[in-house]
C-alpha positions in Angstrom: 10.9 45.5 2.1 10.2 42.1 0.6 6.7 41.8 -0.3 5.2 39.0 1.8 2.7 37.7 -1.0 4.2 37.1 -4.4 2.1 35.9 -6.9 5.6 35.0 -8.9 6.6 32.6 -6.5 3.1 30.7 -7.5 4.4 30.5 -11.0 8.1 29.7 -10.8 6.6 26.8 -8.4 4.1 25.2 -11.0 7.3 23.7 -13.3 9.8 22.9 -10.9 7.0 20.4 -8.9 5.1 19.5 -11.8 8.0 17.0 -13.1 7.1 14.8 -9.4 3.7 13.7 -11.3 5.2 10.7 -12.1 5.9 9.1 -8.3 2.6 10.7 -7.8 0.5 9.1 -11.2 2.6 5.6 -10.2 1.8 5.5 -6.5 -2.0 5.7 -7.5 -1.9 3.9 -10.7 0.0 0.8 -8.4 -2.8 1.6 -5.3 -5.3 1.2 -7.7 -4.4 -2.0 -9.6 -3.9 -4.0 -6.4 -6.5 -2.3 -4.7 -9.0 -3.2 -6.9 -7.8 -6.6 -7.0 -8.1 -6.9 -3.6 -11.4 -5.5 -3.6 -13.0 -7.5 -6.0 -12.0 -10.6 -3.9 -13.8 -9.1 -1.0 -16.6 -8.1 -3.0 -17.2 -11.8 -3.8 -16.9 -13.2 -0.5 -19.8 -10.7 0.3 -21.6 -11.5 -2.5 -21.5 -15.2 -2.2 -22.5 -15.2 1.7 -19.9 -17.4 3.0 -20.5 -17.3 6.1 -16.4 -17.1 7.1 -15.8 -15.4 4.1 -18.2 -12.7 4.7 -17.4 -11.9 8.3 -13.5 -11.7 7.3 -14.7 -9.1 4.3 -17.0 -6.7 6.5 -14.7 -7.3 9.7 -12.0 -5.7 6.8 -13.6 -2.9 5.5 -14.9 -2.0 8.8 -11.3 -1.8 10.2 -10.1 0.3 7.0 -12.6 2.7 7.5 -11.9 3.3 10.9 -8.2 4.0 10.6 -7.2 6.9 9.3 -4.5 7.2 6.4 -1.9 8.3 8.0 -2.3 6.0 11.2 -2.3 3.2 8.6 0.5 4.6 6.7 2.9 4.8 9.6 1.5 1.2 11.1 2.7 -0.6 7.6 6.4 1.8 7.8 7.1 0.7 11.0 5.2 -2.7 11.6 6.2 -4.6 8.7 9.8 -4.3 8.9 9.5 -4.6 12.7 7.6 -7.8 12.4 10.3 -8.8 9.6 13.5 -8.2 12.3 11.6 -10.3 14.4 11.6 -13.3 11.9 15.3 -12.5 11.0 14.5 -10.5 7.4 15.8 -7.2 6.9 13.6 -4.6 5.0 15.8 -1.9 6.0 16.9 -1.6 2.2 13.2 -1.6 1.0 12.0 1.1 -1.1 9.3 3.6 0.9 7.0 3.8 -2.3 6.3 0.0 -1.3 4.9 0.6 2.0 2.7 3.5 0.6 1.6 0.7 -2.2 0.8 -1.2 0.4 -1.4 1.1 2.5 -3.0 2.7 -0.2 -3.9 -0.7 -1.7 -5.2 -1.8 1.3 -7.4 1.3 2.3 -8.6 1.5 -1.8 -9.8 -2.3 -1.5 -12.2 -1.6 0.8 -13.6 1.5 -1.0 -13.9 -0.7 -4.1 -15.0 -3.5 -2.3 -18.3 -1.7 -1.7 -18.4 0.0 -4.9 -18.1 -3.5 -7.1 -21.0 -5.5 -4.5 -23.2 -2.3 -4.6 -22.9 -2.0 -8.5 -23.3 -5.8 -8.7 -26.5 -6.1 -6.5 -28.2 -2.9 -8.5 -28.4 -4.7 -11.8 -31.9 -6.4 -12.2 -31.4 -10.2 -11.5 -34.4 -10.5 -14.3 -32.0 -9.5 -17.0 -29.5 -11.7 -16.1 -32.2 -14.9 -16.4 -33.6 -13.4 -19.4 -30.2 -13.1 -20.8 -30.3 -17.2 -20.0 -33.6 -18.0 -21.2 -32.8 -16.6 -24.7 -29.8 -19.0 -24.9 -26.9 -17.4 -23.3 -24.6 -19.2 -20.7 -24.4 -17.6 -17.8 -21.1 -16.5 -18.5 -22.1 -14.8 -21.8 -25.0 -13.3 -19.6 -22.4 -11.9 -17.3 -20.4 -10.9 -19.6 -22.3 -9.2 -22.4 -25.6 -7.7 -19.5 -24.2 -8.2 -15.7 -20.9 -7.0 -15.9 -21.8 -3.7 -18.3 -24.4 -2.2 -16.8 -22.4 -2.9 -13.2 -19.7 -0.9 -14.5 -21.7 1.9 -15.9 -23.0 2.4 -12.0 -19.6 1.6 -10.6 -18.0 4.4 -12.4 -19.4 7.5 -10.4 -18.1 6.1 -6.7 -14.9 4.7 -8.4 -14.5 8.1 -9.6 -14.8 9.4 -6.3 -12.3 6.9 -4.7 -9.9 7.4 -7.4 -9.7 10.8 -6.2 -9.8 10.5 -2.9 -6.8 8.3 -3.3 -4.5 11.0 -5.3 -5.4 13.5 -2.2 -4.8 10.8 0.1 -1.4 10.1 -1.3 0.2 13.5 -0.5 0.7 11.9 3.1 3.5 9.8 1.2 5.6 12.6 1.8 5.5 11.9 6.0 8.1 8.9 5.6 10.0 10.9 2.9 8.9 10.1 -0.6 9.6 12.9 -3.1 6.2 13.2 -5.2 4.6 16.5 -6.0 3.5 17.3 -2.0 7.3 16.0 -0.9 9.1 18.5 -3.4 6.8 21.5 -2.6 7.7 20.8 1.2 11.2 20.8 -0.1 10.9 24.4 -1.4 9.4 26.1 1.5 12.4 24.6 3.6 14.7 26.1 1.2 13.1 29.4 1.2 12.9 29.0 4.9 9.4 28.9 5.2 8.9 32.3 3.0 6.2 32.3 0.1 4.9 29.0 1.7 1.5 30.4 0.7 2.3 30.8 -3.0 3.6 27.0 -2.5 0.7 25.6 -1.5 -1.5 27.7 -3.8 0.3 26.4 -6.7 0.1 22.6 -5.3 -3.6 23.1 -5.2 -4.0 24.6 -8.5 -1.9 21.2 -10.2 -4.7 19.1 -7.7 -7.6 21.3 -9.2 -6.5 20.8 -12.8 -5.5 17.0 -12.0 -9.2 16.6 -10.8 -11.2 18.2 -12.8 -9.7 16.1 -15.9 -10.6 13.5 -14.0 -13.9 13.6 -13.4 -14.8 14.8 -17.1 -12.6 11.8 -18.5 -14.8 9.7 -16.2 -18.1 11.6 -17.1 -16.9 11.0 -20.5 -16.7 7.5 -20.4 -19.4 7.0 -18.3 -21.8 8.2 -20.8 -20.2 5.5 -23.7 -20.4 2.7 -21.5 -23.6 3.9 -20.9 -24.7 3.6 -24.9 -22.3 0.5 -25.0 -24.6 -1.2 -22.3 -28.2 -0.5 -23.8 -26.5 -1.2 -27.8 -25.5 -4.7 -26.0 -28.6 -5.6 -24.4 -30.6 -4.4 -27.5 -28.6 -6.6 -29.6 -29.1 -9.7 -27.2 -33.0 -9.1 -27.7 -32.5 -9.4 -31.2 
């Protein structure tokens, strides 16, 4: 009688998913560069107080928050090229990774937009006008004291969403991208739905070890930045 847990099947799993990193690492790595872009447009329009800007940026990440991933994922499959037929374009032909770019850009925005104003607005405005007062210009005071120290405080919740965002973007597989969640759904269906346990264990454990990395690369730099910052402001002084 077969055995119905098999810690084998957790190790003959690891390398045959492991090789789907790459539509995984480029999904986020895409998500994040737009995303970020993105965000740090809204973040200004929140900073500056506009008073259309600003309702347009929290009206946005209000409505990001509230939709869940996969609600948002399947609105962008099927809406965009729905509202394309409509105006006579065809996206039939369209890659899927570009509608999960899409969603996860858009969902990541509004994370970062919060995490660029609220690291923005905890920097002491007195450093920035003593930056000034000393001589600077105020971009020179941005760059060399504002921007720095914001980083240094952004790092911790950009950390977070950075993760969030690799977890998030196992949903891919729902529309049928192959990444590392896609191709271990593949082998349960070949097995027939035996050892999907050791599967999943072994998806986990490539999550863990992706995460962990992570956030000690990101602890890592945060503490450099960190010394970079106070070196910088030190050296303004003098």
């Amino acid at each position: 009688m077969e055995k119905y847990f098999d810690a084998k099947y957790i190790l003959d799993a690891i390398p045959s998913i492991l090789p789907y990193l790459t539509m995984t690492f480029m999904v986020t790595g895409l998500s994040v560069l737009f995303g970020t872009m993105l965000g740090f447009i809204l973040a200004v329009a929140k900073i500056r107080k506009g008073k259309i800007a600003e309702k347009i940026a929290y009206g946005y990440t209000t409505a990001m928050r509230c939709t869940p991933s996969i609600v948002l994922l399947f609105l962008i499959y099927y809406g965009i090229p729905a509202i394309s037929k409509s105006l006579g374009i065809n996206l039939d032909n369209v890659d899927k990774m570009v509608f999960i770019v899409i969603t996860f850009s858009l969902q990541f925005a509004a994370a970062m937009c919060e995490v660029i104003r609220t690291a923005y607005e905890a920097v002491d405005k007195g450093q920035f006008e003593a930056a000034v007062s000393i001589g600077l210009s105020n971009v020179q005071a941005y760059e060399k004291i504002v921007f720095p120290q914001a980083i240094v405080v952004a790092l911790p919740n950009f950390g977070n969403s950075f993760l969030t965002l690799i977890k998030e973007g196992a949903l891919a597989y729902t529309i049928g991208l192959i990444d590392v969640m896609g191709k271990a759904s593949l082998i349960i269906a070949n097995n027939f739905n035996a050892h999907a346990l050791e599967i999943y264990i072994a998806l986990a454990i490539i999550y863990w070890v992706i995460s962990i990395i992570t956030e000690q690369f990101l602890l890592k730099l945060e503490k450099e930045l960190s010394k970079g910052s106070i070196r910088r402001w030190q050296n303004v002084r003098l």
